[in-house]
mmJSON file of the N, C-alpha and C atoms, coordinates in Angstrom:
{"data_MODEL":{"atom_site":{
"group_PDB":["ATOM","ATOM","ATOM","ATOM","ATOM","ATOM","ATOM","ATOM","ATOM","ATOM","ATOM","ATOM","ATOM","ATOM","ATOM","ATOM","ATOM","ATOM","ATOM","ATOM","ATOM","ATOM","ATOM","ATOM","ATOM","ATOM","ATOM","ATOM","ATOM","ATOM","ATOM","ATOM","ATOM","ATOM","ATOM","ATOM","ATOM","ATOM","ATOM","ATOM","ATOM","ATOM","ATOM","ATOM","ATOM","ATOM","ATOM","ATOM","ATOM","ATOM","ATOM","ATOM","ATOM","ATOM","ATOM","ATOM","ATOM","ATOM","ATOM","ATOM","ATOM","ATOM","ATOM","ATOM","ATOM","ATOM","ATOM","ATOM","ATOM","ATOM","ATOM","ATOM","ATOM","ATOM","ATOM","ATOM","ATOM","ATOM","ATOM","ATOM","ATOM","ATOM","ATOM","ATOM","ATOM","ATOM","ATOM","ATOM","ATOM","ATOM","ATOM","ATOM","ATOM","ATOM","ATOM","ATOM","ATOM","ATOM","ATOM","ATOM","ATOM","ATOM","ATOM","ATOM","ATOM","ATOM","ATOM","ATOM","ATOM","ATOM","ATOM","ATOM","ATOM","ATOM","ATOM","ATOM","ATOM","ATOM","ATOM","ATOM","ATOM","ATOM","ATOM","ATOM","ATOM","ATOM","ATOM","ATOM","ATOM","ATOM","ATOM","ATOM","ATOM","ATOM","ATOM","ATOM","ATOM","ATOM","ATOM","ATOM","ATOM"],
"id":[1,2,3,4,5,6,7,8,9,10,11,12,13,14,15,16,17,18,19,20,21,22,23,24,25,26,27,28,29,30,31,32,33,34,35,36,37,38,39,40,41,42,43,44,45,46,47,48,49,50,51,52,53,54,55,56,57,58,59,60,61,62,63,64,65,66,67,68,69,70,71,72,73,74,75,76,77,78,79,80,81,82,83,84,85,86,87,88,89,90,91,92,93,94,95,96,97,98,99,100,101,102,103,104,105,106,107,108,109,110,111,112,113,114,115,116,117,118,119,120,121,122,123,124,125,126,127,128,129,130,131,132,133,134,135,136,137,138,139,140,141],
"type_symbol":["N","C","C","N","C","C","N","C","C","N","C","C","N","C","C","N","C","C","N","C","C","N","C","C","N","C","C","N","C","C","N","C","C","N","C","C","N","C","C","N","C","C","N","C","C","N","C","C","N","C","C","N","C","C","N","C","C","N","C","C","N","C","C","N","C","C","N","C","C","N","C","C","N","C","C","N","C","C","N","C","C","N","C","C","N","C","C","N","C","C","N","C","C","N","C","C","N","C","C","N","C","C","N","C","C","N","C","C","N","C","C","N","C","C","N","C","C","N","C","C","N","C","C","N","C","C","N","C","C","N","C","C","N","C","C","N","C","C","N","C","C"],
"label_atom_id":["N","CA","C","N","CA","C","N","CA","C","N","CA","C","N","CA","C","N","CA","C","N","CA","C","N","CA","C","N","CA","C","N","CA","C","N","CA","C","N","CA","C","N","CA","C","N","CA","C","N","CA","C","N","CA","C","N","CA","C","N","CA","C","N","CA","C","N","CA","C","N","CA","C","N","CA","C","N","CA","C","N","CA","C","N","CA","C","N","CA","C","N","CA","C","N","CA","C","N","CA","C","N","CA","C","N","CA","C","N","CA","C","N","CA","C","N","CA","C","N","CA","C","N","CA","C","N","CA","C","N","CA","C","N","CA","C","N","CA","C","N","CA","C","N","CA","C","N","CA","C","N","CA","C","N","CA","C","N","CA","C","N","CA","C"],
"label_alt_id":[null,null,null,null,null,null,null,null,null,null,null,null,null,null,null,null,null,null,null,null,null,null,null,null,null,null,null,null,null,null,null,null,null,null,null,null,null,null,null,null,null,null,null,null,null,null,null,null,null,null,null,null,null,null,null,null,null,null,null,null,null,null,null,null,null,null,null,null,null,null,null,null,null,null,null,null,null,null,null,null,null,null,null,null,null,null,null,null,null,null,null,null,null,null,null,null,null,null,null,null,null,null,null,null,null,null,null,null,null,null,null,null,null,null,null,null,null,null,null,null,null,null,null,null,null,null,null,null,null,null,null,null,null,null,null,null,null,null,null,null,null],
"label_comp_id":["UNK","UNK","UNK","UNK","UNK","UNK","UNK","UNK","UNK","UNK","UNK","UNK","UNK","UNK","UNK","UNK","UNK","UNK","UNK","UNK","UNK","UNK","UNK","UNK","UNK","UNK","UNK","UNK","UNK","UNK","UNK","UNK","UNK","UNK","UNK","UNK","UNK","UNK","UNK","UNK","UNK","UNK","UNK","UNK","UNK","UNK","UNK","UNK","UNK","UNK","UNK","UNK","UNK","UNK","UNK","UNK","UNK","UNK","UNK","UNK","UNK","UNK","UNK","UNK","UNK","UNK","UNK","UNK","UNK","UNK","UNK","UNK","UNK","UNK","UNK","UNK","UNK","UNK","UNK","UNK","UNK","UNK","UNK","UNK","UNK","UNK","UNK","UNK","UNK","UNK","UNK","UNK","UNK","UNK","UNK","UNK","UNK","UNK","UNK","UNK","UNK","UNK","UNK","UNK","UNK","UNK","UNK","UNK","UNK","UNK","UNK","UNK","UNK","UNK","UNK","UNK","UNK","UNK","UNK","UNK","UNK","UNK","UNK","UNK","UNK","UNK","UNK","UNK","UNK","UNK","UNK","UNK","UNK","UNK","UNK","UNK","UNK","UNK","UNK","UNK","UNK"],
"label_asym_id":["A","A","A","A","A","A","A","A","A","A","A","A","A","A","A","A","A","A","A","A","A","A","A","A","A","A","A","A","A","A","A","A","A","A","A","A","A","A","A","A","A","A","A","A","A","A","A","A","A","A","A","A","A","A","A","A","A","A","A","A","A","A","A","A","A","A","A","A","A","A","A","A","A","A","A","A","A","A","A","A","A","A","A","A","A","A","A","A","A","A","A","A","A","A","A","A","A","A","A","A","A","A","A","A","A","A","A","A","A","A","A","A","A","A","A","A","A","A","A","A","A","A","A","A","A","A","A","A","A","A","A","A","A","A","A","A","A","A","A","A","A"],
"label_entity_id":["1","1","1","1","1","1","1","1","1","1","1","1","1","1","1","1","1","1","1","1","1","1","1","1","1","1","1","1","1","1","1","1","1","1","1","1","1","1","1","1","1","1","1","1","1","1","1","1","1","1","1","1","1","1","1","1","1","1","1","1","1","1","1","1","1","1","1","1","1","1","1","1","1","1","1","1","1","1","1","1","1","1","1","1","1","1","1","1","1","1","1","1","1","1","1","1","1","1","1","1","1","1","1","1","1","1","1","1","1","1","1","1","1","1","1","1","1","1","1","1","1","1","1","1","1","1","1","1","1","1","1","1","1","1","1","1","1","1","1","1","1"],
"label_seq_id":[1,1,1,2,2,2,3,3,3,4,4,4,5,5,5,6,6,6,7,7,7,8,8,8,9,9,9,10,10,10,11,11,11,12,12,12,13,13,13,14,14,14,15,15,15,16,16,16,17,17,17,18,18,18,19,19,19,20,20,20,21,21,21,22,22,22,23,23,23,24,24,24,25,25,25,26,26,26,27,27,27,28,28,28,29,29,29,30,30,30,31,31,31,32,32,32,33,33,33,34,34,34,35,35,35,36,36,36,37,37,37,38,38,38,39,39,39,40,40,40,41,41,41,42,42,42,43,43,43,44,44,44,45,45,45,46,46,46,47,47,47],
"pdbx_PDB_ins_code":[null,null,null,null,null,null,null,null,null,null,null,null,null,null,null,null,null,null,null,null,null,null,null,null,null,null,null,null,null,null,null,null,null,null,null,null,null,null,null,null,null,null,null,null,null,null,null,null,null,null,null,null,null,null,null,null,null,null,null,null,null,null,null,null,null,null,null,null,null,null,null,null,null,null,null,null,null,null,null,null,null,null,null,null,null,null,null,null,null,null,null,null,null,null,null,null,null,null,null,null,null,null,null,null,null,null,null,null,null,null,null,null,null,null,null,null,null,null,null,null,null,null,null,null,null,null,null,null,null,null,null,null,null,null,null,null,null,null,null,null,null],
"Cartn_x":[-24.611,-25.782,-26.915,-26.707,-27.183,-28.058,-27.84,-28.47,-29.221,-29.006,-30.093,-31.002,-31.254,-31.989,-33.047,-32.523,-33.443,-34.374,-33.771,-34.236,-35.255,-35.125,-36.029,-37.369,-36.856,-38.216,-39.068,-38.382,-38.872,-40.153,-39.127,-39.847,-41.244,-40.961,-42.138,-43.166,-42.733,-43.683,-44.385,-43.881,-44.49,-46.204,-46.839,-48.408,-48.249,-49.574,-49.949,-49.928,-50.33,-49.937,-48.869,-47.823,-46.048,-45.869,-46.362,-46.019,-45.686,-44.771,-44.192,-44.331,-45.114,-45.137,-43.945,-43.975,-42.536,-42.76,-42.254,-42.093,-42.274,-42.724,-43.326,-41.255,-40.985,-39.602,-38.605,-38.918,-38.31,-38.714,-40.154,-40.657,-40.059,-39.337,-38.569,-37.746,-37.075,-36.189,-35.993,-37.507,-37.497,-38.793,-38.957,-40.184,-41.238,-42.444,-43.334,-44.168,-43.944,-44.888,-45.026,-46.37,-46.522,-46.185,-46.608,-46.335,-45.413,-44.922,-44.381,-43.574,-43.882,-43.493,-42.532,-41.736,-40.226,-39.423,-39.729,-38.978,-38.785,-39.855,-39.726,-39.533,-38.693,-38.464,-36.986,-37.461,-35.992,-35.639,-34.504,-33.863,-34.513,-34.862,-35.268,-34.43,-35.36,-34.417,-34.064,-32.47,-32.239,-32.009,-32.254,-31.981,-33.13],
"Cartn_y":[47.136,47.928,47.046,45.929,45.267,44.663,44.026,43.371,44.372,45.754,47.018,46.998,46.943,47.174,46.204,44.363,43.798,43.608,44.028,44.075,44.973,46.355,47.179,46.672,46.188,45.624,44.847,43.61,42.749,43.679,44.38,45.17,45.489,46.573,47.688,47.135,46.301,45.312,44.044,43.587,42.693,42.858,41.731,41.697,41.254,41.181,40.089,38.66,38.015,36.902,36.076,36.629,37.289,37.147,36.99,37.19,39.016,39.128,40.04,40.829,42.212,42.339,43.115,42.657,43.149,44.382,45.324,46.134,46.402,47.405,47.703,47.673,48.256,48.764,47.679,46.723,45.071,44.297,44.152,43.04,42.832,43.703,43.031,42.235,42.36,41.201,40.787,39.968,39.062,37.898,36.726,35.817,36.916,36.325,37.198,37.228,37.705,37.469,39.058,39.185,40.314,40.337,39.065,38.909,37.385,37.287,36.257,35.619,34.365,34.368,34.556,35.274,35.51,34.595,33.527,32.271,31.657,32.33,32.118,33.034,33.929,34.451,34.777,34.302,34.21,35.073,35.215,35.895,35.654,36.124,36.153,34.787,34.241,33.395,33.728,33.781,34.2,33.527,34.346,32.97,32.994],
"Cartn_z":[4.132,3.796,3.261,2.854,2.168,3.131,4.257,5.335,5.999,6.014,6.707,5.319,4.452,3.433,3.526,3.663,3.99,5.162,6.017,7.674,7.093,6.249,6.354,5.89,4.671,3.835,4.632,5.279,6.384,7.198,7.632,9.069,8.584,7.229,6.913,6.037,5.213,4.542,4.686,6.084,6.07,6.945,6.559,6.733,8.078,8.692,10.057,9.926,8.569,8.712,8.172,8.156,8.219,6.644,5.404,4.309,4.079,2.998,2.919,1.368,1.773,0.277,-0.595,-1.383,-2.198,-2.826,-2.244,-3.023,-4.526,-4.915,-6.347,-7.434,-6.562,-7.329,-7.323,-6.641,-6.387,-7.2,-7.503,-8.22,-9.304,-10.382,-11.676,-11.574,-10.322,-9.848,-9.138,-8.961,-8.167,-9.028,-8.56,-9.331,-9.29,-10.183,-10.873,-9.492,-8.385,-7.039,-6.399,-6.335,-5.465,-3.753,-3.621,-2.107,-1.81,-1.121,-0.931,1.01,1.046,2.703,2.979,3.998,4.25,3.789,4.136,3.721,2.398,1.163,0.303,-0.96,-0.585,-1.575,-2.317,-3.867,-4.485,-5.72,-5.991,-7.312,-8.544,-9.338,-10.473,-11.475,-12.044,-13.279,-14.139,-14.586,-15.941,-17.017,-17.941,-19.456,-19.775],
"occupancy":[1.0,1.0,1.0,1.0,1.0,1.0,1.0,1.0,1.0,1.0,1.0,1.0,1.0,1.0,1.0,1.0,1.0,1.0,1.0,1.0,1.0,1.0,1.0,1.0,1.0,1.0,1.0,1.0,1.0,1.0,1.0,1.0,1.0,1.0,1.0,1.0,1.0,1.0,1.0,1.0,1.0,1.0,1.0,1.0,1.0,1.0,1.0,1.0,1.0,1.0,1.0,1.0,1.0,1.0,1.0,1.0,1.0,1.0,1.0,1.0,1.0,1.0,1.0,1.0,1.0,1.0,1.0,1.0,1.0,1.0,1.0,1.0,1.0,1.0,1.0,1.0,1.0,1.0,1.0,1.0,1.0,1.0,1.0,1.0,1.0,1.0,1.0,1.0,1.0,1.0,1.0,1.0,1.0,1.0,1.0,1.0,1.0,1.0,1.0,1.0,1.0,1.0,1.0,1.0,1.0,1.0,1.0,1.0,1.0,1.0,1.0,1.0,1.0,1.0,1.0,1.0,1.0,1.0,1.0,1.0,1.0,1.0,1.0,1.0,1.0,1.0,1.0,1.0,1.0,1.0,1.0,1.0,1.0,1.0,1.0,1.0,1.0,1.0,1.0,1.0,1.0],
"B_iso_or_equiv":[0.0,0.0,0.0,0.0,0.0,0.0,0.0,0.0,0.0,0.0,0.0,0.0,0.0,0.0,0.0,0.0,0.0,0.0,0.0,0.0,0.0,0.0,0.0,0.0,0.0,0.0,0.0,0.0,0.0,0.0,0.0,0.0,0.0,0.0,0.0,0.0,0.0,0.0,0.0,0.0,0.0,0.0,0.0,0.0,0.0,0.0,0.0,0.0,0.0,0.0,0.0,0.0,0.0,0.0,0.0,0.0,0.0,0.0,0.0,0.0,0.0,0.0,0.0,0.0,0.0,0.0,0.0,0.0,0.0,0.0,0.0,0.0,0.0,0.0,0.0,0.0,0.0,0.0,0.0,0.0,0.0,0.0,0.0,0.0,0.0,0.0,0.0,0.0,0.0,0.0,0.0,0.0,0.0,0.0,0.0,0.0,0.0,0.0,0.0,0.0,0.0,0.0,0.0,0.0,0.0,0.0,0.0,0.0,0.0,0.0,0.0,0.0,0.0,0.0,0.0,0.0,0.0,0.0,0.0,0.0,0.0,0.0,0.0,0.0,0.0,0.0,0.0,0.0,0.0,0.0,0.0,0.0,0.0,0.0,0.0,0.0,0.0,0.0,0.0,0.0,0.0],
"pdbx_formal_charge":[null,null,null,null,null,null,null,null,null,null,null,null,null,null,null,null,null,null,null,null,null,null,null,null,null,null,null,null,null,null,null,null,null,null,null,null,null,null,null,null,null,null,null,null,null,null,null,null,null,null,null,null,null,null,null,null,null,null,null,null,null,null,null,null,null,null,null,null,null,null,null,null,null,null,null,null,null,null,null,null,null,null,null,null,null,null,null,null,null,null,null,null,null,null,null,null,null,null,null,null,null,null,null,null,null,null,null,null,null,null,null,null,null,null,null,null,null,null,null,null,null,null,null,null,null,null,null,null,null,null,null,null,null,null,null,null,null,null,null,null,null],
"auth_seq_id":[1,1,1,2,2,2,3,3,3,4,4,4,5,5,5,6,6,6,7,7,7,8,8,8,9,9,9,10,10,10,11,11,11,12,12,12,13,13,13,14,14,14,15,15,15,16,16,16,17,17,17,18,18,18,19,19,19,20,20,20,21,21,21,22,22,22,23,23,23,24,24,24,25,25,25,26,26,26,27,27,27,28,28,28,29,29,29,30,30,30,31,31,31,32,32,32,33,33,33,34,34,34,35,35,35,36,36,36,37,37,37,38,38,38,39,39,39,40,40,40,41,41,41,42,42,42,43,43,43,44,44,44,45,45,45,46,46,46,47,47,47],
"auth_comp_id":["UNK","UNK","UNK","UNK","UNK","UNK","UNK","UNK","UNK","UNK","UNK","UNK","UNK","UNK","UNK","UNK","UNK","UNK","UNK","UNK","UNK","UNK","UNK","UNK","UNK","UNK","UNK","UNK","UNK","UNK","UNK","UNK","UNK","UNK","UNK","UNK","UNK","UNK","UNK","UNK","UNK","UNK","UNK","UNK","UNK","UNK","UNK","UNK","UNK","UNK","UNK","UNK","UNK","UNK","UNK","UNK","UNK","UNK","UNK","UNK","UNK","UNK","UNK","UNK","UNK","UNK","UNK","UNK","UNK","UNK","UNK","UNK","UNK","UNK","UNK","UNK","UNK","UNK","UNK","UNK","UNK","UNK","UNK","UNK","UNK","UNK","UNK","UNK","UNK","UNK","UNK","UNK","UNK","UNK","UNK","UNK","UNK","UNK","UNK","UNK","UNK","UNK","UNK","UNK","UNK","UNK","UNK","UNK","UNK","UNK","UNK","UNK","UNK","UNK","UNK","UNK","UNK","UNK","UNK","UNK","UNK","UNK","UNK","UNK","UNK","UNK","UNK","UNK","UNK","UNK","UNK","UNK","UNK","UNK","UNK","UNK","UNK","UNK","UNK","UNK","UNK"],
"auth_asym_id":["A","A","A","A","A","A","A","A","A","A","A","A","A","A","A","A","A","A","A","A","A","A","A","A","A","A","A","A","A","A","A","A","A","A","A","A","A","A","A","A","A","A","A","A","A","A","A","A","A","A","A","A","A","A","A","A","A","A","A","A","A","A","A","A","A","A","A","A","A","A","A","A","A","A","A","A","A","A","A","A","A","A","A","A","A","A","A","A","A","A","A","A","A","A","A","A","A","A","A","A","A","A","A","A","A","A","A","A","A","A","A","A","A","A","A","A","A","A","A","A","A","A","A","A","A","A","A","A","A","A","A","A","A","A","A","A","A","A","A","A","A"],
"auth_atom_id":["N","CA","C","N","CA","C","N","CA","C","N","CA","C","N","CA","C","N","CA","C","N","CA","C","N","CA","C","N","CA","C","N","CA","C","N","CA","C","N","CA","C","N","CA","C","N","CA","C","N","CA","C","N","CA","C","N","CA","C","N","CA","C","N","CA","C","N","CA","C","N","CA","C","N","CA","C","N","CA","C","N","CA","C","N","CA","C","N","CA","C","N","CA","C","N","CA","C","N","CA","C","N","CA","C","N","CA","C","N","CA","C","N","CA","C","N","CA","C","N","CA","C","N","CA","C","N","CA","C","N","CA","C","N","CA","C","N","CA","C","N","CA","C","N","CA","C","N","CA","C","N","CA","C","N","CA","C","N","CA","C","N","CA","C"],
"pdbx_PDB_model_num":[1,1,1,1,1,1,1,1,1,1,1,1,1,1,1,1,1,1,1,1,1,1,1,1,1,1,1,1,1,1,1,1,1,1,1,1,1,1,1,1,1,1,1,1,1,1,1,1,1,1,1,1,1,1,1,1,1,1,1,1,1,1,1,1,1,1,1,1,1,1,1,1,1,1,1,1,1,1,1,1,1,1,1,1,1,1,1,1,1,1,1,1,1,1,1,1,1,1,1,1,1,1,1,1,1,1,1,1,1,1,1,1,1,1,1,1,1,1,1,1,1,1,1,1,1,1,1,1,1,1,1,1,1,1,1,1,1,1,1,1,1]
}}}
């Protein structure tokens, strides 16, 4: 389920010039980024 969830985000959020915006309900955990390129986006740091 986990891999249909991201496909989705992929699909529906991403822009034309393929950055991807993150979801409002994602961003707490994930880096402090509203948008970010497919390729770069990571888990939140803890600690």
């Amino acid at each position: 389920a986990t891999t249909r969830t991201i496909t989705a985000i992929l699909e529906n959020f991403q822009r034309e010039d393929g950055v991807v915006e993150i979801p409002k309900a994602l961003r707490p955990y994930l880096e402090p980024l509203k948008a970010a390129p497919k390729d770069y986006i990571y888990p939140r740091k803890r600690g």
